[in-house]
C-alpha positions as CSV (number, residue, x, y, z in Angstrom):
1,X,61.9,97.0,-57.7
2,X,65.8,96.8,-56.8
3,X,67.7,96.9,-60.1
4,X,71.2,95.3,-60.4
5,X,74.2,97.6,-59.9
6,X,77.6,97.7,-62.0
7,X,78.5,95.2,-59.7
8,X,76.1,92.5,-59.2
9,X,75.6,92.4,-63.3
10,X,79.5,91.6,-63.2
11,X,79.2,88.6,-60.6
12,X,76.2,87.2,-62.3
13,X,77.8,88.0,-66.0
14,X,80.7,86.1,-64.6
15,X,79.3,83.3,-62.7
16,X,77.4,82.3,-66.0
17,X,80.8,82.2,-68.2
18,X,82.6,79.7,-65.2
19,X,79.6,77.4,-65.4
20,X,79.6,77.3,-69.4
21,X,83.0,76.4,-69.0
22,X,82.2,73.6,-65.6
23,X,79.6,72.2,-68.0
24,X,81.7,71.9,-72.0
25,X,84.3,70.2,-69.5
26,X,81.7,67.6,-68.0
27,X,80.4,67.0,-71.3
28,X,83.8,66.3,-72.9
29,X,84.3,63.6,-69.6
30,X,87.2,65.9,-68.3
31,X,84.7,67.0,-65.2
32,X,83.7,64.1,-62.8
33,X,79.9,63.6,-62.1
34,X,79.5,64.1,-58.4
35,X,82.1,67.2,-58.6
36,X,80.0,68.6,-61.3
37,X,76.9,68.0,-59.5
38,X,77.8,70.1,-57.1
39,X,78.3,73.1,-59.2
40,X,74.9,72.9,-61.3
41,X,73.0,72.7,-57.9
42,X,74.7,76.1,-56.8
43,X,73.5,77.3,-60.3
44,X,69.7,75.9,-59.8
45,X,69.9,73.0,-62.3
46,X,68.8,69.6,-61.0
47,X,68.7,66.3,-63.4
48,X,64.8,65.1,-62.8
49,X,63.0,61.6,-64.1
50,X,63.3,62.4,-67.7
51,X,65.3,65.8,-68.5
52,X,67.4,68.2,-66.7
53,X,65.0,70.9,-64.5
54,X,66.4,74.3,-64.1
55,X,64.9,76.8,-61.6
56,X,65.1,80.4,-61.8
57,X,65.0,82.8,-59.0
58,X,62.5,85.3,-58.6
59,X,63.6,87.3,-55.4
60,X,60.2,87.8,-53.4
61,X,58.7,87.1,-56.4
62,X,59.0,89.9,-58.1
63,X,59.5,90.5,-61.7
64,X,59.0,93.1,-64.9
65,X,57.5,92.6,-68.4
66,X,61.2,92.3,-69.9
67,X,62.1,89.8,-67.4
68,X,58.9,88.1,-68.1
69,X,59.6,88.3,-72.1
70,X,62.8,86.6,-71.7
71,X,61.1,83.6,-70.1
72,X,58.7,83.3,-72.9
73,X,61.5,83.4,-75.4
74,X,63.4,80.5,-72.9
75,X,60.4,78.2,-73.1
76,X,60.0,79.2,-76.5
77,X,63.4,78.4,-77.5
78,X,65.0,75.9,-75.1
79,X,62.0,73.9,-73.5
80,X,58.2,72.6,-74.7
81,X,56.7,76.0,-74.6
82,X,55.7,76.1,-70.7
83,X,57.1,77.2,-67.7
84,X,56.1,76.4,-63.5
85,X,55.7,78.5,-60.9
86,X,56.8,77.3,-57.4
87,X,55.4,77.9,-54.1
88,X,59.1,79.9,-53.0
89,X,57.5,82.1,-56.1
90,X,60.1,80.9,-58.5
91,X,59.8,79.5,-62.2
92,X,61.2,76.0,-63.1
93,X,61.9,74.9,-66.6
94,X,61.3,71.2,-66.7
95,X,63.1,69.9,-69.9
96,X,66.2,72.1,-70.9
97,X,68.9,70.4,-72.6
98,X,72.0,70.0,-70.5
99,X,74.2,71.8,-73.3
100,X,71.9,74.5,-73.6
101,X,71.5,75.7,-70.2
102,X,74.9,78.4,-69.9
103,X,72.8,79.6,-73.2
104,X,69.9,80.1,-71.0
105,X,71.5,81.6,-67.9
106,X,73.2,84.4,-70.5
107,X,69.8,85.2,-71.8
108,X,68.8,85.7,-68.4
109,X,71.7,87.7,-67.2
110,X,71.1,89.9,-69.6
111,X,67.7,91.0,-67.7
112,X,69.4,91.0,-64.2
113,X,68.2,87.5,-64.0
114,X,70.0,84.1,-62.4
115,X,69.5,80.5,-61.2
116,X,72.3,81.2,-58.2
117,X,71.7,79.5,-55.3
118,X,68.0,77.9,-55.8
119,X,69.4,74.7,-54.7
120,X,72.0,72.9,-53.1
121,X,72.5,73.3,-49.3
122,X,72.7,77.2,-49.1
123,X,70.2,79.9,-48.5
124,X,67.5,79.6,-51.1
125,X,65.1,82.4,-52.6
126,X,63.2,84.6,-50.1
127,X,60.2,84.5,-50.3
128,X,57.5,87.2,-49.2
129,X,54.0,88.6,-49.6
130,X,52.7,88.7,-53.0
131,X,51.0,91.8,-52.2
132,X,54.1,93.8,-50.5
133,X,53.8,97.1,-51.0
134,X,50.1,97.8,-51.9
135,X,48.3,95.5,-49.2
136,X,45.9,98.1,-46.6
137,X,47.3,96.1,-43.7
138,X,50.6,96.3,-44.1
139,X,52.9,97.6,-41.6
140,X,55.9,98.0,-43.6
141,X,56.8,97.4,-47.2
142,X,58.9,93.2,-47.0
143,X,60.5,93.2,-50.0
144,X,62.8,95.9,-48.4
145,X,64.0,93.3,-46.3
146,X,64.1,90.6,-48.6
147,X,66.5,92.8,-50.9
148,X,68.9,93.2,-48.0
149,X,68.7,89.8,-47.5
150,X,69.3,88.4,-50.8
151,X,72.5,90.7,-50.7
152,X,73.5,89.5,-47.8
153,X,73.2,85.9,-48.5
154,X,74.4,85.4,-52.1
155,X,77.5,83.6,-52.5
156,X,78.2,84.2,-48.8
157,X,81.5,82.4,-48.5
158,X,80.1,81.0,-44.6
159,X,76.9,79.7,-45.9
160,X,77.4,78.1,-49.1
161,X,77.6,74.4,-47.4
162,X,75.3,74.2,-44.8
163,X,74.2,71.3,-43.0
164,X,71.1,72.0,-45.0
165,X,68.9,73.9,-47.1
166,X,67.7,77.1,-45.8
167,X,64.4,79.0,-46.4
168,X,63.3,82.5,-45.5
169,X,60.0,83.9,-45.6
170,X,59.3,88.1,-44.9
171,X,55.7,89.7,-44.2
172,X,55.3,93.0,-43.4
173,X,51.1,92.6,-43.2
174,X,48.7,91.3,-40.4
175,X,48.1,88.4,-42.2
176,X,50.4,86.2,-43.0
177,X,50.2,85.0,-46.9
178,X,54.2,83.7,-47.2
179,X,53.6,80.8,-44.5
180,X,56.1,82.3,-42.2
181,X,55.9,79.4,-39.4
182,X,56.9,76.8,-41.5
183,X,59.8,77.8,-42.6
184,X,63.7,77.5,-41.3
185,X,63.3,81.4,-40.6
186,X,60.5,83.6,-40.8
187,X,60.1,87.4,-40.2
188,X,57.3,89.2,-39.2
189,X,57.6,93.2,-39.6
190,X,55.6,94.2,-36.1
191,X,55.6,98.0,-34.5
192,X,56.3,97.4,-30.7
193,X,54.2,99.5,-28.2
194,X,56.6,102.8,-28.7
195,X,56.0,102.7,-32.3
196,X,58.8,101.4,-33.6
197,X,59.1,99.1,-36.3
198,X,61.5,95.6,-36.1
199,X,60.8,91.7,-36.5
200,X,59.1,89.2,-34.4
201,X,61.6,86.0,-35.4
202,X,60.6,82.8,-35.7
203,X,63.0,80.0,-36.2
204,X,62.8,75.9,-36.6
205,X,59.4,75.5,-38.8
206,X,59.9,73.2,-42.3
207,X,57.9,70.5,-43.6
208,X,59.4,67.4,-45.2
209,X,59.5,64.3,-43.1
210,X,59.4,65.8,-39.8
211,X,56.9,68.6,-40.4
212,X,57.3,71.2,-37.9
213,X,55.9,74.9,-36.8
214,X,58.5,77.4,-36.1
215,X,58.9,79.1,-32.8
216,X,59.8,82.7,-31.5
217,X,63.2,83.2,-30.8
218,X,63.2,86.9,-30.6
219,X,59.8,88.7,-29.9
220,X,61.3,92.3,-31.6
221,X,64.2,92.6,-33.4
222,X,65.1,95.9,-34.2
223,X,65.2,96.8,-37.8
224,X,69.1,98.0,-37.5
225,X,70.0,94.8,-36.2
226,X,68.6,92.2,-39.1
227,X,71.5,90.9,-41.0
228,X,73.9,90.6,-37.7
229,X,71.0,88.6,-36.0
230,X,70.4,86.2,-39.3
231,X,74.4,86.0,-39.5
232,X,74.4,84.6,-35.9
233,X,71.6,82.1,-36.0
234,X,73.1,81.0,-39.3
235,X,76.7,80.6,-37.2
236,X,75.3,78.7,-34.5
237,X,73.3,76.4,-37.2
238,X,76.3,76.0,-38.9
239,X,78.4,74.4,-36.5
240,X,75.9,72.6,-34.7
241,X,73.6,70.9,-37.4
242,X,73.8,67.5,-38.0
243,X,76.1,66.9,-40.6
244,X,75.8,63.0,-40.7
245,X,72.0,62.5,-41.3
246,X,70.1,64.3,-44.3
247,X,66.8,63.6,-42.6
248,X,67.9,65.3,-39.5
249,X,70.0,68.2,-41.1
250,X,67.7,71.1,-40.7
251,X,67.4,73.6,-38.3
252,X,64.1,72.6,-37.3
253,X,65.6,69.5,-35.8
254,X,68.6,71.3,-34.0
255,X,66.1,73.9,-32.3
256,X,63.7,70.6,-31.3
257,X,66.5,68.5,-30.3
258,X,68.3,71.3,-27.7
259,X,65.1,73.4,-26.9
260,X,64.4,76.9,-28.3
261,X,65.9,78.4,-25.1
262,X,69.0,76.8,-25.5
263,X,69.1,77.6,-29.1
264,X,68.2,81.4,-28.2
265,X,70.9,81.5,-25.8
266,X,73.7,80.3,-28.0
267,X,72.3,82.7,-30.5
268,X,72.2,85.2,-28.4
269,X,76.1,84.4,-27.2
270,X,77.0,84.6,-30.8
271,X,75.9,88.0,-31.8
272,X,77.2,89.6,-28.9
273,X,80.3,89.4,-30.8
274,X,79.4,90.9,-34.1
275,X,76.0,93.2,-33.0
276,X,78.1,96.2,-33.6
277,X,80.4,94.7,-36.7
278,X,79.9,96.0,-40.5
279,X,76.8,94.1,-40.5
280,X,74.4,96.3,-38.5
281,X,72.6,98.5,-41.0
282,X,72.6,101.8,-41.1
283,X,69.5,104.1,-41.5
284,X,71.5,105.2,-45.1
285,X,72.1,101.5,-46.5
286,X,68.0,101.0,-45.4
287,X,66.9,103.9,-46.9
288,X,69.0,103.3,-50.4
289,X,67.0,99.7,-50.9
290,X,63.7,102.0,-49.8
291,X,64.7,104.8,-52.8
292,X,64.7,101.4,-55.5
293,X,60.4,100.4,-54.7
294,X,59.6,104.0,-54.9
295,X,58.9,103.9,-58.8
296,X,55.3,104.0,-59.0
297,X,53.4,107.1,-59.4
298,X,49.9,106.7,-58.9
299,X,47.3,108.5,-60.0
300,X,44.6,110.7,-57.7
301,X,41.7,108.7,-57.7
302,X,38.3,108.4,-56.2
303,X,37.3,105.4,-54.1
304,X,34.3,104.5,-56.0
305,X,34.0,103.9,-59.9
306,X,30.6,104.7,-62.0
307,X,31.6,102.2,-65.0
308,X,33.4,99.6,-62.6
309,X,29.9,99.3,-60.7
310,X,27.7,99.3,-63.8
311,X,29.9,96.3,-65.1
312,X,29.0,94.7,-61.7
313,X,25.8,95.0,-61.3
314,X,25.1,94.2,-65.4
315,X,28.0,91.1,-65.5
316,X,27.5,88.3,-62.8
317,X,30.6,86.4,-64.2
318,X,32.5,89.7,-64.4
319,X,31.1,90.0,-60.8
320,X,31.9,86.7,-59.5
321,X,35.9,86.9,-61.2
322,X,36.1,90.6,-59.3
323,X,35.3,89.2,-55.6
324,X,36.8,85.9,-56.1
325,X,40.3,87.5,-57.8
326,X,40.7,90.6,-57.4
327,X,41.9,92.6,-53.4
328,X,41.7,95.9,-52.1
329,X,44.2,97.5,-52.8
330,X,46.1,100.7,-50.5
331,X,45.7,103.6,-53.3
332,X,42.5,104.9,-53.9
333,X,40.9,103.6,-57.0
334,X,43.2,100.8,-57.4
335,X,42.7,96.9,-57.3
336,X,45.5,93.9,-56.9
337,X,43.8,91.6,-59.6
338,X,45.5,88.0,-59.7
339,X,45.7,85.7,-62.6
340,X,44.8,82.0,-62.2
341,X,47.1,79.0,-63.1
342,X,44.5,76.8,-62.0
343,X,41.9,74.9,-64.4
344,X,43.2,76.9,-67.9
345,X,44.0,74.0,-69.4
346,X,47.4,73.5,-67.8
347,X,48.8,71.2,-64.5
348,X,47.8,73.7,-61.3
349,X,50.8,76.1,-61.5
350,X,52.0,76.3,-65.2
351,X,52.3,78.9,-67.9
352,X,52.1,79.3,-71.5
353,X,55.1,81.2,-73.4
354,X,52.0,82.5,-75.4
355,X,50.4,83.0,-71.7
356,X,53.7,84.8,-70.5
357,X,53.7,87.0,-73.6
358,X,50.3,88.2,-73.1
359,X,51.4,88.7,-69.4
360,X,54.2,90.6,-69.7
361,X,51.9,93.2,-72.6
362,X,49.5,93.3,-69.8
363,X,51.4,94.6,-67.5
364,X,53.1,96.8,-68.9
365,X,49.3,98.6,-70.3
366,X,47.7,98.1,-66.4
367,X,50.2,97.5,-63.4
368,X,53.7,99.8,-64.3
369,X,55.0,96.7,-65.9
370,X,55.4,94.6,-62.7
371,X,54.6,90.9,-62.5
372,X,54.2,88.8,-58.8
373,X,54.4,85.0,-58.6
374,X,52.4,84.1,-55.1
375,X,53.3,81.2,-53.0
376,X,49.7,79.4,-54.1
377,X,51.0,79.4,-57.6
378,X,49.3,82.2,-59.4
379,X,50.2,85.3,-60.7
380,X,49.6,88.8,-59.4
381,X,49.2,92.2,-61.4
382,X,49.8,94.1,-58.5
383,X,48.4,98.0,-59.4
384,X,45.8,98.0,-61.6
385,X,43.3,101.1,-61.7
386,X,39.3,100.2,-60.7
387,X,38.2,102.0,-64.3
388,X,39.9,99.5,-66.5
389,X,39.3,96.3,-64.7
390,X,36.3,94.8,-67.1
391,X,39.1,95.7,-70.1
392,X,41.9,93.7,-68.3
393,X,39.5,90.7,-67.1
394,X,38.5,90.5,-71.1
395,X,41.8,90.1,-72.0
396,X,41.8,87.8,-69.1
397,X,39.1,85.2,-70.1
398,X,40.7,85.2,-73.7
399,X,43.7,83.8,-72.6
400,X,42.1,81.1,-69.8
401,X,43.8,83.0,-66.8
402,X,40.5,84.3,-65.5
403,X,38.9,81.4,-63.8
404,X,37.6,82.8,-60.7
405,X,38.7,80.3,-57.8
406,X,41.4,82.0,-56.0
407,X,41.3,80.9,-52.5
408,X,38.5,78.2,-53.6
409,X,38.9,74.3,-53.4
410,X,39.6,74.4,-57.3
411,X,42.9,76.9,-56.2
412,X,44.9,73.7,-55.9
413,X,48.5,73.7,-54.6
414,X,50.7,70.8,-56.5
415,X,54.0,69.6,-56.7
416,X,55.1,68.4,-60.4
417,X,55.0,64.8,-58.8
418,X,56.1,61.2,-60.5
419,X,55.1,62.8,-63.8
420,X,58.9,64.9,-63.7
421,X,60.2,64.7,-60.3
422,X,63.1,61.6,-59.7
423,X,62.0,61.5,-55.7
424,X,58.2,61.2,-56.1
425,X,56.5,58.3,-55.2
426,X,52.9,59.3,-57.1
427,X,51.6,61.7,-59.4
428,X,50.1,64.7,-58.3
429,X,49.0,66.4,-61.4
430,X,46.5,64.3,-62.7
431,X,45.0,64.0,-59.1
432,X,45.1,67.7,-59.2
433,X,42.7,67.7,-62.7
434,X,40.6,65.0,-61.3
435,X,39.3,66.9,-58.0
436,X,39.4,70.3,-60.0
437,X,36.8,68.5,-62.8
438,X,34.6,67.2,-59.6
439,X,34.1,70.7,-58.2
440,X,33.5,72.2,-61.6
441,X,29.8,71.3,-61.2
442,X,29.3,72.4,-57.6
443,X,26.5,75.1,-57.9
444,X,27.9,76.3,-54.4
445,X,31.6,76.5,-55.2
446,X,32.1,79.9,-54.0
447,X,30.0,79.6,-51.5
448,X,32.4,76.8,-49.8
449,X,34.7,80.0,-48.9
450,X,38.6,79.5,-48.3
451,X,39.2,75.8,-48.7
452,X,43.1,74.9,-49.4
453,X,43.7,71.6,-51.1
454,X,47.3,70.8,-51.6
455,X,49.3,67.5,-52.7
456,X,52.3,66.2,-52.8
457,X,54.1,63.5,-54.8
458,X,56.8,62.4,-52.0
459,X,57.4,63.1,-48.1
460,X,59.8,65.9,-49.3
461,X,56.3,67.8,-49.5
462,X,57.0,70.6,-52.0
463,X,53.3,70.7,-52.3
464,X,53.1,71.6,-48.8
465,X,50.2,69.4,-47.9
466,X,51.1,69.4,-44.2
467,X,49.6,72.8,-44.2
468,X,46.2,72.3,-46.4
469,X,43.1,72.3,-45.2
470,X,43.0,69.2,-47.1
471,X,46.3,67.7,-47.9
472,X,47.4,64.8,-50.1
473,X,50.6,62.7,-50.1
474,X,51.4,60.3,-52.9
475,X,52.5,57.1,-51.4
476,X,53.8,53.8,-53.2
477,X,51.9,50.6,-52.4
478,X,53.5,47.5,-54.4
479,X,53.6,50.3,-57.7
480,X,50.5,51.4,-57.0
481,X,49.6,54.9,-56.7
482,X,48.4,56.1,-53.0
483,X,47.5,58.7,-51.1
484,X,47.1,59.7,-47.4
485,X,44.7,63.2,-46.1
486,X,45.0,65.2,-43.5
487,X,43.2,67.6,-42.3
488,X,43.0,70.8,-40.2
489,X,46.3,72.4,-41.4
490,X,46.7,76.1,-42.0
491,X,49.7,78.1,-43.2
492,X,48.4,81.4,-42.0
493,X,48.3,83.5,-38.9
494,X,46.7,80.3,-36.8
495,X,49.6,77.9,-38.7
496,X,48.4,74.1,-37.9
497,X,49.7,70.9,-39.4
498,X,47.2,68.3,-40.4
499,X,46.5,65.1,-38.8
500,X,46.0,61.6,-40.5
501,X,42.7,61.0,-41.8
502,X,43.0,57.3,-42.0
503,X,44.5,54.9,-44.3
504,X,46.1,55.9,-47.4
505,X,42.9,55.8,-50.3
506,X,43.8,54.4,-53.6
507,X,44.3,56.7,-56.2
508,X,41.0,55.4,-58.1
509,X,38.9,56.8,-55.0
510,X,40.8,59.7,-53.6
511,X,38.6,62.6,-56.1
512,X,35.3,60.7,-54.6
513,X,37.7,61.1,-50.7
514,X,37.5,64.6,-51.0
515,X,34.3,65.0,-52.3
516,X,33.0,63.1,-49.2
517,X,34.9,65.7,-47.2
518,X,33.5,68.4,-48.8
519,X,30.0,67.2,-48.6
520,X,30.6,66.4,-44.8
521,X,31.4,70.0,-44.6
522,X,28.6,71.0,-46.4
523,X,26.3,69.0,-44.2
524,X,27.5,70.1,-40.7
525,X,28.7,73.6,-41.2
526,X,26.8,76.7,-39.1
527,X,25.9,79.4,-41.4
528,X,28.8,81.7,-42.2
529,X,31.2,79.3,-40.9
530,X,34.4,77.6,-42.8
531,X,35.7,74.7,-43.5
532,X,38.5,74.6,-40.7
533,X,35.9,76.6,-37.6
534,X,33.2,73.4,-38.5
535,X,36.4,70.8,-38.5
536,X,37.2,72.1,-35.1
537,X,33.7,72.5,-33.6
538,X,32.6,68.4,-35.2
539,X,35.8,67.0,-34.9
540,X,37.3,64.2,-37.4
541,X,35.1,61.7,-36.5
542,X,31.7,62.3,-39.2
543,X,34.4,63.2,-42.2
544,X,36.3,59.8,-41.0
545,X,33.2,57.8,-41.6
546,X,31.9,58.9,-44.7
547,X,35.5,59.2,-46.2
548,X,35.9,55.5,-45.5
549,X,32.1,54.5,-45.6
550,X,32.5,56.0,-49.6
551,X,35.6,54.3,-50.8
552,X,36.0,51.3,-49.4
């Protein structure tokens, strides 16, 4: 992974020491409030329903053991012992005293660490693959990309105040596990038919209030030519987002209010001017970022493994957790084994400093000490060798991150909801616990196959449940706690946004709701067929009736 220069550690070392001193001078009242708001966002920290939240970026989502120790130590020290990981593959800290936080960005300085622009109305985290790198159908290696991305983008002087915030998403793999549609930009590493390798760009997708898929403005971009094309569709956003609404301040409505042509051709018009600047890459400044993920040396091994199938054959839970949890993996004799932050005891996404610990030892014994944070809220130990995966899962099951229902109904996505967040209108988590116990006693679980569940607390949709298979939003009714489905939406290669159910359920029927979805499912699905093929096929109308025929 890319480790910070002289430089960088200097700009980050320093940033932390002006925002110690920004925050002692709000604290002594010499700092006004909405001033001072605007610096903490730039430095990740929002103020939520009960306690300050900080988040902390994790660039692709990438981190090492130390980095992970220092987290531990953070929650250990300055929070309640837990920590959450986002879907942009970040970690949030949900009750950090307000004094205490420059103490906490110094710590994680001090590990090439920082909570620089994960909010405020400036390019946020990129996101990518969880499995860059080591995934068989990959084209190209993402987090590349993202690295020239990231230095690109921080604390560029032109994009600090944008109309909006702005989300990227990279893949370099055939399928597409970073939800590249739906975001402001996404990049797609393709080979065109002379064998060349650039982007297929897609621009406008989001969620929110006015959920939208993005659409191709450049079919291939080549590689060279990344960070001047970015620069000019950040330009053009720039001077022609709305300003005036915060609703309507997103790309995704400039591109759907002028037309994707239009938008391609003022685009287009822009980086005519700077194609050739400073900002094209050259093949040296690609191949430098290349040189920093070349730090694994794997070991010669053979495809199949004696004791890994004995433990197999002899271990049907062992079994079960190794096809629900673990992937194949590039390298011979190697598996990508993730780690579960669903049903361990723990709201769908959060972590243990006792959990992190073990985490960080882990990794450092079986994957070259290298962590991944995914964007369904789990964690990934990315190179782990076929011969030592019963040992690892052991340690697994001791610490409850073993449950084997990755990709499974009980892999819930969830927002924190009204339980931390100030904009929620309903809780998510305890919804979350409610379906997860219901599905615990499903003899067939695993059986179901891919089924994606995911709830949100407000219409800002952080739980992305515009793109679940099933998706929940909180809604208020006179203080009471609501929620409307949807179904049929997808964040992978065939993105889809899902359509109203019906009316919103009350949240003392919405676990039996999706039960009667599943058991609709279960009753008109054709043998090998999932959950979104036998929506299609049936249509809405027999889930509809039961849903509604159950809870009214």
């Amino acid at each position: 992974m890319y480790a910070y220069n002289k430089l960088d550690q200097q700009v980050v070392s320093h940033r932390v020491n002006q925002f110690r001193d920004q925050t002692s001078r709000y604290l002594d009242g010499k700092l006004d409030e909405e001033v001072f708001k605007q610096l903490r966002l730039r430095n990740g920290l929002y103020i939520q329903r009960h306690a300050p939240m900080l988040r902390v970026a994790i660039p692709y989502g990438v981190l090492n053991s130390t980095q992970m120790r220092c987290l531990a130590g953070i929650a250990r020290q300055y929070d309640r012992g837990y920590v959450h990981v986002t879907t942009r593959q970040n970690f949030q800290f949900n009750w950090p005293e307000l004094a205490d936080v420059p103490d906490i960005l110094e710590d994680l300085a001090q590990v090439q660490m920082h909570a620089i622009q994960t909010s405020g109305n400036c390019i946020r985290n990129v996101t990518s693959d969880p499995l860059a790198g080591v995934a068989p159908d990959e084209i190209e290696d993402p987090r590349v990309w993202c690295e020239l991305l990231r230095q690109w983008s921080t604390l560029h002087p032109e994009f600090s105040y944008l109309p909006r915030k702005f989300k990227f998403a990279v893949t370099g793999s055939r399928e597409d596990r970073v939800a590249t549609l739906v975001h402001d930009i996404g990049l797609q590493l393709i080979r065109n038919e002379l064998g060349q390798v650039g982007f297929k760009v897609k621009v406008g997708g989001g969620m929110g209030r006015t959920p939208m898929i993005g659409k191709i403005i450049k079919p291939f971009l080549p590689r060279n030519d990344l960070i001047s094309y970015m620069e000019a569709i950040l330009r053009v956003y720039n001077l022609y987002g709305r300003r005036d609404n915060l609703y309507k301040a997103r790309i995704k409505i400039l591109v759907n209010a002028i037309g994707i042509d239009r938008f391609r051709e003022q685009v287009e018009t822009e980086w005519s001017h700077i194609r050739e600047s400073e900002l094209k890459l050259g093949d040296d400044d690609i191949g430098a970022v290349v040189d920093a993920f070349k730090l694994h040396q794997y070991r010669e091994l053979s495809v199949e493994n004696d004791s890994l199938t004995q433990n197999i054959n002899k271990n049907p839970i062992f079994n079960t957790w190794y096809r629900q949890n673990t992937r194949a993996h590039k390298k011979n004799g190697y598996r990508i084994v993730y780690l579960s932050l669903k049903d361990h005891g723990l709201p769908p996404g959060d972590i243990t400093e006792k959990q992190l610990y073990s985490v960080a030892r882990l990794a450092e014994q079986y994957s070259f000490s290298e962590i991944r944070t995914t964007y369904s809220q789990n964690l990934v130990l990315a190179h782990v060798e076929q011969s030592v995966l019963f040992e690892l899962w052991r340690e697994l099951v001791r610490l409850k991150l073993a449950t084997p229902n990755i990709a499974t109904v009980r892999d819930i996505i969830c927002c924190p909801g009204f339980d931390f967040c100030a904009l929620a209108n309903a809780t998510s988590i305890d919804v979350s616990e409610d379906i997860m116990r219901r599905f615990d006693k499903l003899d067939s679980l695993h059986s179901l196959g891919d089924i994606r569940i995911n709830i949100s607390g407000c219409m800002n949709a952080c739980g992305h449940h515009h793109v679940g298979h099933i998706g929940l939003l909180g809604v208020d009714k006179k203080g009471e706690d609501w929620y409307q489905i949807t179904l049929g939406g997808s964040a992978s290669n065939q993105t889809s946004l899902g359509k109203v159910l019906g009316p919103a359920v009350s949240k003392r029927h919405i676990g039996e709701a999706i039960e009667m979805i599943i058991y609709t499912y279960l009753d008109q699905r054709h043998v090998d067929e999932s959950f979104l093929e036998t929506l299609n096929r049936v249509g809405r109308e027999p889930f509809t009736e039961r849903v509604y025929a159950g809870t009214n």
